[in-house]
C-alpha positions, 0 to 999 in steps of 0.5 A: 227744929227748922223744917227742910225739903230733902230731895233724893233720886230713890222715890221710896225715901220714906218707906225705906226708911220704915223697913226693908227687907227683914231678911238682910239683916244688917240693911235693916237695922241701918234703915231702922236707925235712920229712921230714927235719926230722921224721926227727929226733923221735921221734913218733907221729900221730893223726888229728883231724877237722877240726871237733875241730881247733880251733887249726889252724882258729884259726891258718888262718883269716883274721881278718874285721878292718875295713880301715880304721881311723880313731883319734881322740885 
């Protein structure tokens, strides 16, 4: 595997993925199993504030489309 840089806007990255708050259940066994998806990469991880992130804001942000539509031929 090549390794690669991740950058992210939470600055725990690593330490999410090592756990979590035991309590809610389902939280923590979804961190779990990425960090052992993660475990099989080579990686290292860079803080990014969210105003520089740019593409995360792209791709969570919810399109501001019309809801109805008409189409005319």
């Amino acid at each position: 595997n090549e390794a690669f840089i991740l950058r992210s806007d939470l600055k725990d990255f690593r330490k999410r993925l090592n756990g979590g708050d035991p309590a809610n259940k389902t939280a923590f066994n979804r961190l779990q199993r990425w960090g052992l998806w993660f475990d099989n990469f080579e990686f290292s991880v860079e803080h990014i504030s969210g105003k520089q992130n740019a593409l995360a804001d792209f791709v969570s942000r919810e399109l501001n489309t019309p809801k109805n539509i008409s189409v005319t031929q």
